[in-house]
C-alpha positions as CSV (number, residue, x, y, z in Angstrom):
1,X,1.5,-88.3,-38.7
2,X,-0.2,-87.7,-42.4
3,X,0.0,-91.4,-42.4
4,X,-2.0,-92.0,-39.4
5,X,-4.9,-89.3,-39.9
6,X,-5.5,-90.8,-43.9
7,X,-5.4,-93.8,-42.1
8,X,-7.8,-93.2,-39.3
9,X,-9.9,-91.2,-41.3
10,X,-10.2,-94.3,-43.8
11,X,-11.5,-96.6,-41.1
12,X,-13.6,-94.1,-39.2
13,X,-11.8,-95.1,-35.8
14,X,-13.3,-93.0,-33.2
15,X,-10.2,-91.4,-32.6
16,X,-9.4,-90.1,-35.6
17,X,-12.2,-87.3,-34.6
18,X,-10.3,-85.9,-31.5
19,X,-6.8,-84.7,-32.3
20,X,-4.4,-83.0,-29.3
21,X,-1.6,-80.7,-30.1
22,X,0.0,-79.6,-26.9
23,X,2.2,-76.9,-27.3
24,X,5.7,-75.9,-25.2
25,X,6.8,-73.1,-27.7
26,X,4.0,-73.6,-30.6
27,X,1.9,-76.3,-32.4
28,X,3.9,-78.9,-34.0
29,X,2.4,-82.3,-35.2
30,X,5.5,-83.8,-34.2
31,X,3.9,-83.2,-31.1
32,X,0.6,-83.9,-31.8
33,X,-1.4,-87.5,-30.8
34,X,-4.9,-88.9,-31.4
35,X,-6.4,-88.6,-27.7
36,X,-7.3,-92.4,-26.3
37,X,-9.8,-94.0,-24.4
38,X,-12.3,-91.8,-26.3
39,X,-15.9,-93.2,-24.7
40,X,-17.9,-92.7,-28.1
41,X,-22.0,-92.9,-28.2
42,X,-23.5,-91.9,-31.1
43,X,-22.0,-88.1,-31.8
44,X,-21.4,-87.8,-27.9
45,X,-18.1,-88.2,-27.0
46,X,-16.0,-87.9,-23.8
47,X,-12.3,-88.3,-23.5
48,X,-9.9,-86.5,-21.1
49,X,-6.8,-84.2,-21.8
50,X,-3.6,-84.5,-18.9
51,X,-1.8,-80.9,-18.6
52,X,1.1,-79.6,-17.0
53,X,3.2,-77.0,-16.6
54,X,5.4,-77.5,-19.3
55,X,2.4,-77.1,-21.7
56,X,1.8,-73.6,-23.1
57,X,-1.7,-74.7,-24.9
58,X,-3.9,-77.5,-26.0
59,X,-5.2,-77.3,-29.7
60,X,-7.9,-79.8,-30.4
61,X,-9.1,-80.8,-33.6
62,X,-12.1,-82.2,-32.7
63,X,-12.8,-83.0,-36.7
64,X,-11.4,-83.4,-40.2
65,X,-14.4,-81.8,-42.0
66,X,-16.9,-79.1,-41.1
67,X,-18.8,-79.8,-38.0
68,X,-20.8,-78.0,-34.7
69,X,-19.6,-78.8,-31.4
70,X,-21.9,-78.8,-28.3
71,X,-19.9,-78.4,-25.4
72,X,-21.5,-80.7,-22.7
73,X,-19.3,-79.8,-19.8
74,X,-15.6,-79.0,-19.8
75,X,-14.2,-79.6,-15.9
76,X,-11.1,-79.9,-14.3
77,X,-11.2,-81.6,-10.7
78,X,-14.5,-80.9,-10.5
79,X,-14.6,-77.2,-11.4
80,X,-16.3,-76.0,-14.5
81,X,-13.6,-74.6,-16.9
82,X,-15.8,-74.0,-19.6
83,X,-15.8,-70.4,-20.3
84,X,-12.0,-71.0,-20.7
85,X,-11.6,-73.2,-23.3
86,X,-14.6,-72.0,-25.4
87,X,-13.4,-68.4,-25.0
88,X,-10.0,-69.3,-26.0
89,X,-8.6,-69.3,-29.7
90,X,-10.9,-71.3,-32.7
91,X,-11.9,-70.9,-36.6
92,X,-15.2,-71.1,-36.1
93,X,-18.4,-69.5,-35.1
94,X,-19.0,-69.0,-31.1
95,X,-22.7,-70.3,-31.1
96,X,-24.0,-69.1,-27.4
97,X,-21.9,-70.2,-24.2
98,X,-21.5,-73.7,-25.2
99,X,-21.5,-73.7,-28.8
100,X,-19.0,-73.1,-31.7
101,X,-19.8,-74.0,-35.1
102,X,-17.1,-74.7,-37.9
103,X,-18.2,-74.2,-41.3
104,X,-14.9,-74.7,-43.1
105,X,-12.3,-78.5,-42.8
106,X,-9.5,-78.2,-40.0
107,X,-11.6,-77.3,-37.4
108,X,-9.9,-76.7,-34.1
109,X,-9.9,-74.8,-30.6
110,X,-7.5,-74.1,-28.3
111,X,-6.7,-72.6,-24.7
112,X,-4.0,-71.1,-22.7
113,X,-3.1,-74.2,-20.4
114,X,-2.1,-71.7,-17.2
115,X,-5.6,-70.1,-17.3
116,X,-7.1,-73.9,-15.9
117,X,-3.8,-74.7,-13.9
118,X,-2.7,-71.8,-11.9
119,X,-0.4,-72.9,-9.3
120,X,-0.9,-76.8,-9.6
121,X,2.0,-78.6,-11.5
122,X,-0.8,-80.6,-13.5
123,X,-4.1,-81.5,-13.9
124,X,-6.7,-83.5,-16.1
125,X,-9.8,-81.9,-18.1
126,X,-12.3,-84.2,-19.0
127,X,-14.4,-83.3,-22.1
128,X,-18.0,-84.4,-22.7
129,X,-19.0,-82.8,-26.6
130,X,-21.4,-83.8,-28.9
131,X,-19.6,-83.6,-32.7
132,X,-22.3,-83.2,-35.5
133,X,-20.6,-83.4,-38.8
134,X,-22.3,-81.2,-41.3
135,X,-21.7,-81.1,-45.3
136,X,-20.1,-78.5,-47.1
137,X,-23.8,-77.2,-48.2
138,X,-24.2,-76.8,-44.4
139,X,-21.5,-75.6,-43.2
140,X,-21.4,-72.6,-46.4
141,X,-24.4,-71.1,-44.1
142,X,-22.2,-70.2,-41.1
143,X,-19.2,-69.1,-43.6
Protein backbone atom coordinates (compact mmCIF):
# COMPACT_ATOMS: atom_id res chain seq x y z
CA UNK A 1 0.00 0.00 0.00
CA UNK A 2 3.24 2.55 0.48
CA UNK A 3 3.33 1.96 -3.22
CA UNK A 4 0.02 3.21 -3.98
CA UNK A 5 -0.27 6.33 -1.53
CA UNK A 6 3.55 7.74 -3.09
CA UNK A 7 1.85 6.88 -6.08
CA UNK A 8 -1.44 8.63 -5.75
CA UNK A 9 -0.04 11.32 -3.93
CA UNK A 10 2.44 11.89 -7.09
CA UNK A 11 -0.51 12.37 -9.50
CA UNK A 12 -2.86 14.18 -7.16
CA UNK A 13 -5.75 11.52 -8.00
CA UNK A 14 -8.69 12.51 -6.08
CA UNK A 15 -8.58 9.51 -4.23
CA UNK A 16 -5.46 9.57 -2.86
CA UNK A 17 -7.15 12.31 -0.28
CA UNK A 18 -9.81 9.89 1.21
CA UNK A 19 -8.23 6.81 2.78
CA UNK A 20 -10.57 3.93 4.71
CA UNK A 21 -9.22 1.62 7.22
CA UNK A 22 -12.01 -0.58 8.46
CA UNK A 23 -11.13 -2.35 11.44
CA UNK A 24 -12.40 -6.16 12.74
CA UNK A 25 -9.84 -6.31 15.60
CA UNK A 26 -7.65 -2.95 14.92
CA UNK A 27 -6.25 -0.81 11.97
CA UNK A 28 -4.21 -2.62 9.62
CA UNK A 29 -3.33 -1.15 6.07
CA UNK A 30 -3.54 -4.54 4.88
CA UNK A 31 -6.92 -3.65 5.29
CA UNK A 32 -6.95 -0.35 4.35
CA UNK A 33 -8.35 1.01 0.48
CA UNK A 34 -8.53 4.41 -1.18
CA UNK A 35 -12.50 4.96 -1.11
CA UNK A 36 -13.93 5.13 -4.92
CA UNK A 37 -16.38 6.99 -6.79
CA UNK A 38 -15.14 10.03 -4.79
CA UNK A 39 -17.52 13.07 -6.58
CA UNK A 40 -14.75 15.84 -6.23
CA UNK A 41 -15.59 19.83 -6.82
CA UNK A 42 -13.16 21.96 -5.96
CA UNK A 43 -12.17 21.06 -2.11
CA UNK A 44 -15.89 19.58 -1.71
CA UNK A 45 -15.91 16.13 -1.79
CA UNK A 46 -18.59 13.40 -1.28
CA UNK A 47 -17.99 9.70 -1.36
CA UNK A 48 -19.75 6.98 0.69
CA UNK A 49 -18.48 4.32 3.26
CA UNK A 50 -20.52 0.54 3.28
CA UNK A 51 -20.44 -0.88 6.99
CA UNK A 52 -21.42 -3.95 8.56
CA UNK A 53 -21.30 -5.86 11.38
CA UNK A 54 -18.15 -7.40 11.05
CA UNK A 55 -16.56 -3.88 11.25
CA UNK A 56 -15.43 -2.65 14.67
CA UNK A 57 -14.51 1.07 13.21
CA UNK A 58 -13.84 3.21 10.24
CA UNK A 59 -10.62 5.37 10.29
CA UNK A 60 -10.50 7.87 7.56
CA UNK A 61 -7.60 9.73 6.48
CA UNK A 62 -9.12 12.32 4.80
CA UNK A 63 -5.37 13.85 3.89
CA UNK A 64 -1.69 13.27 3.63
CA UNK A 65 -0.66 16.70 5.00
CA UNK A 66 -2.18 19.19 7.41
CA UNK A 67 -5.68 20.19 6.56
CA UNK A 68 -9.32 21.55 8.06
CA UNK A 69 -12.30 19.53 7.45
CA UNK A 70 -15.81 21.02 7.16
CA UNK A 71 -18.21 18.41 7.76
CA UNK A 72 -21.07 19.11 5.31
CA UNK A 73 -23.45 16.42 6.43
CA UNK A 74 -22.57 12.95 7.61
CA UNK A 75 -26.04 10.59 7.07
CA UNK A 76 -26.85 7.20 7.10
CA UNK A 77 -30.28 6.22 5.42
CA UNK A 78 -31.36 9.50 5.77
CA UNK A 79 -30.52 10.10 9.48
CA UNK A 80 -27.95 12.65 10.49
CA UNK A 81 -25.08 10.73 12.11
CA UNK A 82 -22.92 13.51 12.49
CA UNK A 83 -22.36 14.02 16.10
CA UNK A 84 -21.04 10.36 15.93
CA UNK A 85 -18.40 10.45 13.75
CA UNK A 86 -17.06 13.90 14.66
CA UNK A 87 -17.30 13.02 18.32
CA UNK A 88 -15.53 9.87 17.75
CA UNK A 89 -11.58 9.35 17.89
CA UNK A 90 -9.18 12.14 15.70
CA UNK A 91 -5.59 14.10 16.05
CA UNK A 92 -6.86 17.15 15.55
CA UNK A 93 -8.63 20.08 16.78
CA UNK A 94 -12.71 19.80 17.18
CA UNK A 95 -13.53 23.24 15.62
CA UNK A 96 -17.47 23.71 16.65
CA UNK A 97 -20.05 20.81 15.74
CA UNK A 98 -18.84 20.40 12.30
CA UNK A 99 -15.31 21.20 12.26
CA UNK A 100 -11.94 19.51 13.12
CA UNK A 101 -8.80 21.06 12.17
CA UNK A 102 -5.46 19.01 11.73
CA UNK A 103 -2.42 21.00 12.16
CA UNK A 104 0.15 18.11 12.04
CA UNK A 105 0.55 15.24 8.47
CA UNK A 106 -1.52 11.89 9.01
CA UNK A 107 -4.54 13.34 9.73
CA UNK A 108 -7.39 11.04 10.44
CA UNK A 109 -10.87 10.35 12.35
CA UNK A 110 -12.53 7.54 13.25
CA UNK A 111 -15.88 6.10 14.85
CA UNK A 112 -17.23 3.14 16.55
CA UNK A 113 -19.16 1.44 13.60
CA UNK A 114 -22.12 -0.11 16.13
CA UNK A 115 -22.92 3.46 17.41
CA UNK A 116 -24.48 4.20 13.43
CA UNK A 117 -25.66 0.54 12.95
CA UNK A 118 -27.41 -0.73 15.98
CA UNK A 119 -29.33 -3.74 15.05
CA UNK A 120 -29.08 -3.55 11.21
CA UNK A 121 -26.51 -6.03 9.70
CA UNK A 122 -25.21 -3.05 7.35
CA UNK A 123 -25.58 0.10 6.16
CA UNK A 124 -24.03 3.03 3.92
CA UNK A 125 -22.76 6.62 5.25
CA UNK A 126 -22.44 9.04 2.74
CA UNK A 127 -19.93 11.90 3.45
CA UNK A 128 -20.23 15.44 1.95
CA UNK A 129 -16.72 17.43 3.43
CA UNK A 130 -15.01 20.21 2.30
CA UNK A 131 -10.89 19.35 2.69
CA UNK A 132 -8.82 22.68 2.76
CA UNK A 133 -5.17 21.86 2.75
CA UNK A 134 -3.21 24.22 4.81
CA UNK A 135 0.84 24.66 5.00
CA UNK A 136 2.90 23.73 7.75
CA UNK A 137 3.07 27.70 8.67
CA UNK A 138 -0.71 27.24 8.97
CA UNK A 139 -1.31 24.42 10.47
CA UNK A 140 1.70 25.41 13.51
CA UNK A 141 -1.29 27.86 14.71
CA UNK A 142 -3.69 25.18 15.75
CA UNK A 143 -0.52 22.92 17.15
Amino acid sequence: LEKSKAEAEQKNWVNAHYWAALAVKGFSENDSYFIERILQCGDEATFTVKLNQDLTNVRIDPSFSPCAVIFRSVTCEGKDVLSVVTGGKNNGKKKGRNVIVFPKYDPNFSFKVSKILGKRESAEIEFKLRIVKLDEETGAIFS
